[in-house]
NUDREN-478180 format. One record per residue (C-alpha): z, y, x; residue number from 1. Coordinates in steps of 0.02 Angstrom, whole numbers. Layout:
% residues N
[rec [Z Y X] NUM]
...
% end
This chain:
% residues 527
[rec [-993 1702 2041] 1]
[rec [-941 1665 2215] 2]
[rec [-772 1654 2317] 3]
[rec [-800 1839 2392] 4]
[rec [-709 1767 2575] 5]
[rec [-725 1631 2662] 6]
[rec [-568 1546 2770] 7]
[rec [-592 1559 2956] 8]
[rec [-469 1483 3093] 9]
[rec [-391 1602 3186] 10]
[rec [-224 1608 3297] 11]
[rec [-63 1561 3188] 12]
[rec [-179 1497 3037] 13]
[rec [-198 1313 2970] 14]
[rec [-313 1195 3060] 15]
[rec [-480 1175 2961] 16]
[rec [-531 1368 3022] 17]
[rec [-664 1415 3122] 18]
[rec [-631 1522 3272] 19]
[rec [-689 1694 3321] 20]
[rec [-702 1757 3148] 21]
[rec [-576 1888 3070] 22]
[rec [-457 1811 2928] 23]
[rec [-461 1893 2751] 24]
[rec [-343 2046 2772] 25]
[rec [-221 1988 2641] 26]
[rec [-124 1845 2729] 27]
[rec [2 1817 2619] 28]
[rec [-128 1768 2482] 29]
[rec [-219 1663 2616] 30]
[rec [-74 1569 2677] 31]
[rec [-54 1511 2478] 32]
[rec [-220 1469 2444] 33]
[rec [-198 1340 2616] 34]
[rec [-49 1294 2534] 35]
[rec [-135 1242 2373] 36]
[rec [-271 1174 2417] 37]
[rec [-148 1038 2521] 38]
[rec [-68 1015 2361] 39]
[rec [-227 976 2252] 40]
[rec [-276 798 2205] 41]
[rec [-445 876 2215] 42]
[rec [-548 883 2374] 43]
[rec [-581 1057 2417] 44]
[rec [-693 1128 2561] 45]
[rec [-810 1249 2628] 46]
[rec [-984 1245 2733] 47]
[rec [-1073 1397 2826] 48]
[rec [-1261 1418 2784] 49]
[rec [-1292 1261 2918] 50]
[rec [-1201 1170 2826] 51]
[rec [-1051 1144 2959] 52]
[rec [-889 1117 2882] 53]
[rec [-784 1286 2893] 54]
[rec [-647 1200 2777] 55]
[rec [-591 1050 2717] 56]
[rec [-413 975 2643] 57]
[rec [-313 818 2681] 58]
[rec [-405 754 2516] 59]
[rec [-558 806 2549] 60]
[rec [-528 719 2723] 61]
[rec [-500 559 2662] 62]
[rec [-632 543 2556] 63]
[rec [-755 554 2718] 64]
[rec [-619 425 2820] 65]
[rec [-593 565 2952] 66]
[rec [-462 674 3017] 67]
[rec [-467 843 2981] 68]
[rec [-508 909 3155] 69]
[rec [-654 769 3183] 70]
[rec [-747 856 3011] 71]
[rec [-696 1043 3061] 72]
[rec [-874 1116 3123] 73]
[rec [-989 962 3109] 74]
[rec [-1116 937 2975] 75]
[rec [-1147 800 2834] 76]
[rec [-1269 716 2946] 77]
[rec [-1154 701 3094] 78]
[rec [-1002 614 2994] 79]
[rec [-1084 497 2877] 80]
[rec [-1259 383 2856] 81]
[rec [-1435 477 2833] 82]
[rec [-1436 416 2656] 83]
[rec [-1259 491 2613] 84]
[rec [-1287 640 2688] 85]
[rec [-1456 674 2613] 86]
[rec [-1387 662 2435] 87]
[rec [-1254 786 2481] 88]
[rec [-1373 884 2560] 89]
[rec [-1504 915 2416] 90]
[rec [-1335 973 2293] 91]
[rec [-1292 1096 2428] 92]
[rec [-1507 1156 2417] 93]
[rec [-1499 1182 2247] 94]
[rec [-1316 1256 2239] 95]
[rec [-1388 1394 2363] 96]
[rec [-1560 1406 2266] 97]
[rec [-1474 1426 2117] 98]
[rec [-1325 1569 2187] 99]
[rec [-1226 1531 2047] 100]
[rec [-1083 1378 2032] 101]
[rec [-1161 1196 1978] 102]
[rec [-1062 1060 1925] 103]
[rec [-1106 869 1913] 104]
[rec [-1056 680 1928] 105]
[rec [-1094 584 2071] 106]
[rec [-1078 421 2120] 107]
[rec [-1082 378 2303] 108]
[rec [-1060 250 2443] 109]
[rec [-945 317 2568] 110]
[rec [-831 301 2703] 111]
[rec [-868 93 2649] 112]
[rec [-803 143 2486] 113]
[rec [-900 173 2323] 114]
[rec [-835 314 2227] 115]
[rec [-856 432 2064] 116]
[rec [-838 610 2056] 117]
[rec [-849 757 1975] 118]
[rec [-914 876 2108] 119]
[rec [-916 1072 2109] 120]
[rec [-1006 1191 2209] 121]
[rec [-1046 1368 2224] 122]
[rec [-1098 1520 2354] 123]
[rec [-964 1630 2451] 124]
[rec [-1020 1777 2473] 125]
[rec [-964 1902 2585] 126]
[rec [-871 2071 2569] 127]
[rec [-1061 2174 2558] 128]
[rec [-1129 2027 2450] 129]
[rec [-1248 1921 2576] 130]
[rec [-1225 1742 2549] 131]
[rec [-1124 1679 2689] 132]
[rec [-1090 1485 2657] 133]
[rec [-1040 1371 2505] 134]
[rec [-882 1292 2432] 135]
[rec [-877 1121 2357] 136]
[rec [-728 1049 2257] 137]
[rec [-722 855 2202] 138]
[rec [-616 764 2083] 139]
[rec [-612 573 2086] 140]
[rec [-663 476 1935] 141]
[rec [-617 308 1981] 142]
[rec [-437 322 1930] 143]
[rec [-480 407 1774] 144]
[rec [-621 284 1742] 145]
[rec [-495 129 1760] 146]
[rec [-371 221 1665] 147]
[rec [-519 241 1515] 148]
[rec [-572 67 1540] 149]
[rec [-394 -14 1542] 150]
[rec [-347 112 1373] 151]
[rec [-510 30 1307] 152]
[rec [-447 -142 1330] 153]
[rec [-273 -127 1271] 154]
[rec [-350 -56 1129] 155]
[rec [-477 -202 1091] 156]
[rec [-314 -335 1107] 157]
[rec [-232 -223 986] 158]
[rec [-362 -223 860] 159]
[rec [-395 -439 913] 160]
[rec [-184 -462 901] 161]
[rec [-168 -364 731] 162]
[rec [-335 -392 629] 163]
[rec [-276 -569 594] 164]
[rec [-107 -540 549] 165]
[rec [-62 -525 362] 166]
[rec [73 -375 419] 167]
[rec [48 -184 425] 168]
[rec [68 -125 595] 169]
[rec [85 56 636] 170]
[rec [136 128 819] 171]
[rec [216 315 779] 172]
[rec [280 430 920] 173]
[rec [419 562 882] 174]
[rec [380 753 902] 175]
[rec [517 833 864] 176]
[rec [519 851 684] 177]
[rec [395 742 657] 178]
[rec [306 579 675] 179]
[rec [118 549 738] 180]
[rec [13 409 712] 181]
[rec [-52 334 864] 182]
[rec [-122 153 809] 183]
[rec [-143 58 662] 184]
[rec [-217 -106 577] 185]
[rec [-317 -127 442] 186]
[rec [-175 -200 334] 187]
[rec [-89 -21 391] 188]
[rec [-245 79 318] 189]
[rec [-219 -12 143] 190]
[rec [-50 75 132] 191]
[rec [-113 232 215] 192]
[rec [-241 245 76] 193]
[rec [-374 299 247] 194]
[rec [-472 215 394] 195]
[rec [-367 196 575] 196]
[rec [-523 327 653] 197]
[rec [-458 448 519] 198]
[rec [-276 386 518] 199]
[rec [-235 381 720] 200]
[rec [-182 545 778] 201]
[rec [-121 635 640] 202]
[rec [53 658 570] 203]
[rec [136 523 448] 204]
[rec [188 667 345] 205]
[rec [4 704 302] 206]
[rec [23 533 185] 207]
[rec [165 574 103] 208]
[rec [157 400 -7] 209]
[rec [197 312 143] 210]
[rec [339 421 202] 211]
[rec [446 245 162] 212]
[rec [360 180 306] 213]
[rec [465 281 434] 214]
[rec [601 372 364] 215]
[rec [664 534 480] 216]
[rec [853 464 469] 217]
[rec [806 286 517] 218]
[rec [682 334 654] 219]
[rec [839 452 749] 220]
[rec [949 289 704] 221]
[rec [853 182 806] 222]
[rec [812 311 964] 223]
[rec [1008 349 966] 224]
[rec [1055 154 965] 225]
[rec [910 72 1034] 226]
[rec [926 -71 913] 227]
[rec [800 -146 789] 228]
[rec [801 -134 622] 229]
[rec [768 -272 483] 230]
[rec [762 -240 315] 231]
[rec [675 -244 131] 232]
[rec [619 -80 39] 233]
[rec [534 -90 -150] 234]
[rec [404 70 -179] 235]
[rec [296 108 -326] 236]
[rec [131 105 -268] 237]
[rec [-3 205 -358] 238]
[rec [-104 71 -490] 239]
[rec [-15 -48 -397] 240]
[rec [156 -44 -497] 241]
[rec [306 -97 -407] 242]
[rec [289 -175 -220] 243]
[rec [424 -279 -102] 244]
[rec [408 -235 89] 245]
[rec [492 -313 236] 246]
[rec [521 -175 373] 247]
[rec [540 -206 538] 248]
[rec [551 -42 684] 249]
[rec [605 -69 847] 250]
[rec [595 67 969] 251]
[rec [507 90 1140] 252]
[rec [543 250 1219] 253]
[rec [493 396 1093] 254]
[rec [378 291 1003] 255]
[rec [420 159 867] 256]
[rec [330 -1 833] 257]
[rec [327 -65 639] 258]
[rec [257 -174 526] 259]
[rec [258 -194 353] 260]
[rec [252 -354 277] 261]
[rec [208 -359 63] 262]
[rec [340 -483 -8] 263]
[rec [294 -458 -183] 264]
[rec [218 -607 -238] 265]
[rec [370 -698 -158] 266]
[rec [499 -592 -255] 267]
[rec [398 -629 -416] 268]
[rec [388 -810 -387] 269]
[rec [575 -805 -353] 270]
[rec [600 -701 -500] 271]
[rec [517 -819 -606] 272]
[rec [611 -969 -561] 273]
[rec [766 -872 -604] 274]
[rec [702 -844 -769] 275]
[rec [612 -1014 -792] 276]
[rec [789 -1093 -746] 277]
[rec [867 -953 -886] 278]
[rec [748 -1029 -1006] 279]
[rec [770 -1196 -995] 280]
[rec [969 -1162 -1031] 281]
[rec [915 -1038 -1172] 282]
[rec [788 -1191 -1243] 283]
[rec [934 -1312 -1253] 284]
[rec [1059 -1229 -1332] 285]
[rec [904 -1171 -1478] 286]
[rec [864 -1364 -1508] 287]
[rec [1073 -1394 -1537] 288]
[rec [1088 -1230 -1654] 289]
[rec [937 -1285 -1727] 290]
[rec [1004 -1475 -1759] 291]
[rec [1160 -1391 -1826] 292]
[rec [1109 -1261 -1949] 293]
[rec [966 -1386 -2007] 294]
[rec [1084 -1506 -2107] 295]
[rec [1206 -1395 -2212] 296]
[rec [1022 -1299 -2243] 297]
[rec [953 -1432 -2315] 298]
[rec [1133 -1457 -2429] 299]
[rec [1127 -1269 -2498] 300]
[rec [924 -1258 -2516] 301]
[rec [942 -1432 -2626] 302]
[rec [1116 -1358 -2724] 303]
[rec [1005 -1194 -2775] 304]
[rec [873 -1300 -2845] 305]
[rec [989 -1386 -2945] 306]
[rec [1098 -1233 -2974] 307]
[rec [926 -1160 -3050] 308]
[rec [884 -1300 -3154] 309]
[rec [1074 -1328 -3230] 310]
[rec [1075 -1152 -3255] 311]
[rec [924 -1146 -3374] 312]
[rec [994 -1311 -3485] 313]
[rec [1151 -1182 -3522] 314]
[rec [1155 -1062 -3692] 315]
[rec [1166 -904 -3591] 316]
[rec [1114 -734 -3653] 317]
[rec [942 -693 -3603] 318]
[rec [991 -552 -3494] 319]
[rec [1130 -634 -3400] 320]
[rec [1011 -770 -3376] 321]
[rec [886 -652 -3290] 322]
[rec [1011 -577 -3180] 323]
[rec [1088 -746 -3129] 324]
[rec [884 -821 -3069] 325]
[rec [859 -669 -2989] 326]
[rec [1021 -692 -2879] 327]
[rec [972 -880 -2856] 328]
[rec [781 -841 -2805] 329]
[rec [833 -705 -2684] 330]
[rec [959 -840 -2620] 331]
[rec [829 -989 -2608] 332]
[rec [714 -839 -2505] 333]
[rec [842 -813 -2405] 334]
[rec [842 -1026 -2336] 335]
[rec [669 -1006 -2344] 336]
[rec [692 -876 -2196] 337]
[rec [830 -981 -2124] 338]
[rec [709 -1123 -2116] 339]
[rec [586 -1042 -2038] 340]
[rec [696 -951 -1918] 341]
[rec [764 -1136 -1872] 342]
[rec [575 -1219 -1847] 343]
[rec [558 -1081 -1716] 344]
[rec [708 -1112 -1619] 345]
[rec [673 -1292 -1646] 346]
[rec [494 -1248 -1572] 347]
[rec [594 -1149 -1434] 348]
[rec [659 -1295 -1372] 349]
[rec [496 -1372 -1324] 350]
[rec [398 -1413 -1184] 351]
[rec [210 -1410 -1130] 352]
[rec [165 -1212 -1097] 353]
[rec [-5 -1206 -1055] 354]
[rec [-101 -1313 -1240] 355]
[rec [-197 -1206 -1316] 356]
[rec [-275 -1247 -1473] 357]
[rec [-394 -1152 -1596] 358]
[rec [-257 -1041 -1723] 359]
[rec [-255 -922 -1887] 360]
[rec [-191 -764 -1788] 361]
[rec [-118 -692 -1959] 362]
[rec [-7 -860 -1977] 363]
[rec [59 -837 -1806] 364]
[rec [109 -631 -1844] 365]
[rec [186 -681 -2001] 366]
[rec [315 -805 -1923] 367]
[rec [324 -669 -1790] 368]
[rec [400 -549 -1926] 369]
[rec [512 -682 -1986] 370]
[rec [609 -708 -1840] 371]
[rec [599 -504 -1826] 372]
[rec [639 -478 -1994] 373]
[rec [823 -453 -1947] 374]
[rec [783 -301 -1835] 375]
[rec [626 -228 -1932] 376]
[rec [701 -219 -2122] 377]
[rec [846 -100 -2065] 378]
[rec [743 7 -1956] 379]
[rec [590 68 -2056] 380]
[rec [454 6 -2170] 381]
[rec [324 -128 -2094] 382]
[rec [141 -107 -2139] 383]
[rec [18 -233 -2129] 384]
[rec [-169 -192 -2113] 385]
[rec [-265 -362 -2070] 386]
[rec [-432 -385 -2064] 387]
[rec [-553 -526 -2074] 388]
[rec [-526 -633 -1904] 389]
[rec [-612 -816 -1835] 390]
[rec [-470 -911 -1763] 391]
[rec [-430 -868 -1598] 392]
[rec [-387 -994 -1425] 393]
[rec [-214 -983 -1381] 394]
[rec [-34 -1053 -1411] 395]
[rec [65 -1034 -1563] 396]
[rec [220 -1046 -1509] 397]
[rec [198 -913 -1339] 398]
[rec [114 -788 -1473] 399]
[rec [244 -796 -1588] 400]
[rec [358 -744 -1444] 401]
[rec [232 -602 -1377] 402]
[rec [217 -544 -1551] 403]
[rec [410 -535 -1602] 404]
[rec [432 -456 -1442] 405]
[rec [321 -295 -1488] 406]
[rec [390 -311 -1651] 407]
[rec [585 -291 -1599] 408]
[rec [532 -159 -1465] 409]
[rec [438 -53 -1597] 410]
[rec [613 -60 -1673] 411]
[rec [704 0 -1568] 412]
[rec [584 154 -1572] 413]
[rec [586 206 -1729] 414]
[rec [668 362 -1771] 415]
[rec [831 354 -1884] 416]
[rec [732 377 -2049] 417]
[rec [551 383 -2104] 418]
[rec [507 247 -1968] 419]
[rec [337 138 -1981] 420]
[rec [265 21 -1886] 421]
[rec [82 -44 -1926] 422]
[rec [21 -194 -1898] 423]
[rec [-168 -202 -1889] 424]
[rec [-292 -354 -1844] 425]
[rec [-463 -304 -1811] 426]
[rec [-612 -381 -1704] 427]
[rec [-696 -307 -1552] 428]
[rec [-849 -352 -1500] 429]
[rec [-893 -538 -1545] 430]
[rec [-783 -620 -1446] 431]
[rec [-590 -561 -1454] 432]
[rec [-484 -527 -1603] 433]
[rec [-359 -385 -1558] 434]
[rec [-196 -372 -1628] 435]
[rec [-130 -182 -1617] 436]
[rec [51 -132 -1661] 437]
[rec [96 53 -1690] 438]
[rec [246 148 -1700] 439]
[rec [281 313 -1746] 440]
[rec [441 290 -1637] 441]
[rec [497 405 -1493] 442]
[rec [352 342 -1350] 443]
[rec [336 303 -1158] 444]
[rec [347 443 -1044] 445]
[rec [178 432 -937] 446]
[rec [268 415 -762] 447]
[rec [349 229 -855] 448]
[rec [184 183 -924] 449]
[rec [109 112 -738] 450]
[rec [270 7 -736] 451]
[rec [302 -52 -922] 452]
[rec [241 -223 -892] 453]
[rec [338 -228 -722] 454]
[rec [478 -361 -722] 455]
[rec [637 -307 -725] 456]
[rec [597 -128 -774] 457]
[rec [683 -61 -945] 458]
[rec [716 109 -1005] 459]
[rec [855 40 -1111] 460]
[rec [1029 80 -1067] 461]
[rec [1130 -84 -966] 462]
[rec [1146 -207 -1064] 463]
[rec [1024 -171 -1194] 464]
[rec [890 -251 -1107] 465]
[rec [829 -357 -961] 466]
[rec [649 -275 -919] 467]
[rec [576 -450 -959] 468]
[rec [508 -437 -1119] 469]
[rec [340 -366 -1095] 470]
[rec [320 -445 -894] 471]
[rec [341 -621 -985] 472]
[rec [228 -549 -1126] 473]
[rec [111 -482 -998] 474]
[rec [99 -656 -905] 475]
[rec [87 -761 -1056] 476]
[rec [-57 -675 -1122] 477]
[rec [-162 -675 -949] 478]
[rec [-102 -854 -955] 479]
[rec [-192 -890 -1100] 480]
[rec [-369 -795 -1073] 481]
[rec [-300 -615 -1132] 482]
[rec [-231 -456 -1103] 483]
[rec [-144 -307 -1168] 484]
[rec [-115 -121 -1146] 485]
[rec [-1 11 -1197] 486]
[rec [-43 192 -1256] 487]
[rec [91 319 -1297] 488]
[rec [151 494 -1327] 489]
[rec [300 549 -1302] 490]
[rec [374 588 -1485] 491]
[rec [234 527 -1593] 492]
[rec [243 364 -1559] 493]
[rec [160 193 -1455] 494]
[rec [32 70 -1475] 495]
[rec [7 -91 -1397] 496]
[rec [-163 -184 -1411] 497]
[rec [-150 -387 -1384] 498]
[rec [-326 -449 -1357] 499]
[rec [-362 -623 -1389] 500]
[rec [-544 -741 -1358] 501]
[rec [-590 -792 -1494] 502]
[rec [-657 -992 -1534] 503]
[rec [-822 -1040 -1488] 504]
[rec [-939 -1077 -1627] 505]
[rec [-998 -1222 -1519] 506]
[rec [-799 -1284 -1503] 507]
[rec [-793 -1465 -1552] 508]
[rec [-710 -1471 -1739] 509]
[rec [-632 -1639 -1685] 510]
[rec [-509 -1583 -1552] 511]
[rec [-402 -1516 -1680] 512]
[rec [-352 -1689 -1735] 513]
[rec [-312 -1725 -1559] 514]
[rec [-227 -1561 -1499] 515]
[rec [-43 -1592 -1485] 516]
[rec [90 -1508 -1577] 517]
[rec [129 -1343 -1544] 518]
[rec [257 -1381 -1426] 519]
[rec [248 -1253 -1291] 520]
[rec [393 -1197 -1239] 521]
[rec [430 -1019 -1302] 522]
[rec [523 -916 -1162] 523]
[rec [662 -791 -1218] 524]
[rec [573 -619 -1259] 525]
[rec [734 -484 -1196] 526]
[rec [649 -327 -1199] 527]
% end
């Protein structure tokens, strides 16, 4: 459709009219289209049928390098080169030919400039519908194509500055109750869990795992103060366990500007000298306790042997006899438990973590339930199930504590009466032994299960427990070629599977003369 008038200069109207011909009855409406048009970024104008300008703007105007009144009643051909004005004049052809609006880009030399447009025409028509002239309206691309051109740039440097850094980076603008993601890396699509072409435009809320990212409170903190914020956040991620962040937001205008920074492995690593320094105290005072119990164990073991042997010389009744053995064997058991209990902490005291030698698994669970006995035999029955197993690669002395570790925690399971806990040995495959204990305990709600072998991380009230057992179990285990995992229900009970690689056939028979003692150093198991 066309503009059904066309503007014509007459007395009192703006200068850009053509003379002699009557102006559209409605002045007030024609007075604000003049004023409009002046106001437009857009050039705006109009032609007659030979193509003489009948309008044109201030805009329009500068785009041909002319004053208004030089372009009022001239043609293309009279205010620019043949060449310009032929291009111009084959859209206005086709505009008429076609009595309907047409719309394209151009790209043109003129007025010594070179410029890019989106041009509009279309027929005006007059009040009894003969065609009567043309209008033409043209929007400047050049600003808009810099503007797309520099947005491409800064968006390249952003991808160049961020791809290499090890950090998160996010760039979030506030809407009022919310926060919209403008730009991210690809260490900021990890935690997003989606790609930055997916990611960029939509609202953090829409990932509500990372809603630790940019907290609502601490994003209106930092727009009302205008200062930066520094600090360290810990988040459970999903099937990653527990994660350390450094977060750092500083604010520009209604936009924020973070990055994320994973810490974990540096937490750990200080957690674990912590502990490493914990266990060397731990190891020294075991080797004195050991020294000291040692001795006066060695006095009362040798005094019940002779005890035993003085005591059959004597003309005692047969029955009091009986009785008085039995009291001495129990008693002579009872060392025999001490001594055992005392070459572990002697053990504990130890050095060299990492030998691994070829090992009877079932030795190493039955000094396990030694130095558990304490906990297991007033808790609930212990049942052992082993079956036929090669010797296995690992460490004695770091199994022993893995082992008495799942043995005390099965414990402290158990329900007040009619508790069990299995032990069962088994092979899988051909090449690991596993070791599984079961207990028909209380179990592991599923949302602690991802984090059981997280360090630190206990259930049990303070006090009763660092959250190290299992994490050192955990470590010691991948340490030495294995692995373990955890299955429970909550009220029936837990089981934990230890699997172990199994020796070689082809292992040399003579490095077990060589191996050294087992002298790793067995770390305190506090579950």
């Amino acid at each position: 459709m066309g503009i059904e008038f066309l503007i014509m200069k007459d007395e009192g109207s703006a200068p850009g009219m053509e003379e002699g011909t009557p102006a559209p009855p409605d002045l007030p409406y024609r007075e604000l289209f003049l004023s409009v048009v002046e106001e437009l970024p857009d050039a705006v104008f109009t032609k007659d049928l030979q193509g003489r300008y009948t309008f044109i703007n201030k805009v329009g105007a500068s785009y041909l390098g002319l004053p208004v009144e030089r372009i009022i009643g001239h043609k293309d051909g009279e205010l620019m080169t043949a060449e310009e004005a032929q291009r111009t004049l084959e859209f206005d052809r086709q505009t008429l030919l076609a009595g309907r609006t047409l719309h394209a880009e151009m790209h043109e030399h003129m007025a010594g400039a070179h410029r890019e447009w989106l041009s509009t025409k279309g027929v005006l028509h007059r009040p009894d519908g003969q065609v009567m002239g043309l209008f033409g309206i043209a929007r400047d691309l050049s600003t808009h194509r810099r503007n797309e051109a520099v947005q491409r740039q800064s968006e390249a440097l952003f991808r160049a500055a961020t791809s290499s850094s090890f950090d998160a980076f996010f760039i979030v603008r506030g809407e009022q109750e919310h926060l919209r993601l403008l730009r991210i890396n690809a260490h900021a699509e990890s935690l997003l869990g989606c790609e930055a072409r997916q990611a960029e435009g939509r609202l953090l809320s829409d990932f509500p795992h990372a809603a630790f990212i940019a907290p609502r409170a601490l994003c209106e903190q930092l727009w009302r103060t205008g200062q930066n914020h520094d600090d360290e956040v810990d988040q459970v991620r999903p099937g990653q366990g527990r994660r350390w962040f450094r977060r750092q937001l500083s604010a520009v205008g209604d936009c924020l500007a973070i990055t994320m920074r994973d810490i974990t492995e540096q937490r750990e690593n200080e957690l674990r000298l912590r502990l490493n320094e914990r266990m060397a105290s731990i190891g020294m005072l075991a080797a004195g306790v050991a020294h000291e119990i040692n001795n006066p164990l060695a006095f009362v073991s040798s005094n019940l042997g002779f005890i035993a042997t003085e005591l059959r010389r004597l003309a005692l009744p047969e029955e009091e006899l009986r009785e008085l053995l039995e009291a001495l064997t129990e008693a002579r058991e009872g060392t025999e438990r001490m001594r055992l209990i005392v070459e572990s902490l002697r053990a504990l005291s130890r050095g060299d973590q990492t030998t691994t030698h070829p090992l009877d698994l079932h030795e190493v669970l039955e000094n396990s339930v030694h130095l558990a006995w304490g906990r297991l035999r007033s808790r609930g029955r212990l049942v052992r199930d082993y079956g036929e197993l090669p010797q296995v690669l690992g460490n004695s002395v770091q199994l022993a504590q893995v082992f008495t570790n799942l043995l005390i925690n099965a414990a402290h399971a158990l329900p007040r009466s009619g508790g069990e806990i299995r032990l069962v040995t088994r092979m899988q495959g051909t090449s690991q032994a596993v070791v599984e204990v079961h207990d028909n305990g209380c179990g592991i709600p599923a949302e602690n299960l991802e984090r059981i072998f997280e360090p630190f991380f206990t259930t049990k009230p303070v006090g009763e427990g660092t959250g190290l057992g299992l994490s050192i179990s955990h470590d010691i285990l991948r340490g030495l070629g294995g692995s373990m995992s955890v299955e429970s229900v909550v009220g029936e009970g837990s089981t934990f599977r230890v699997f172990l690689p199994v020796v070689d056939e082809a292992h040399d028979e003579g490095d077990e003369d060589t191996r050294p003692e087992d002298g790793a150093h067995l770390q305190h198991s506090a579950a």
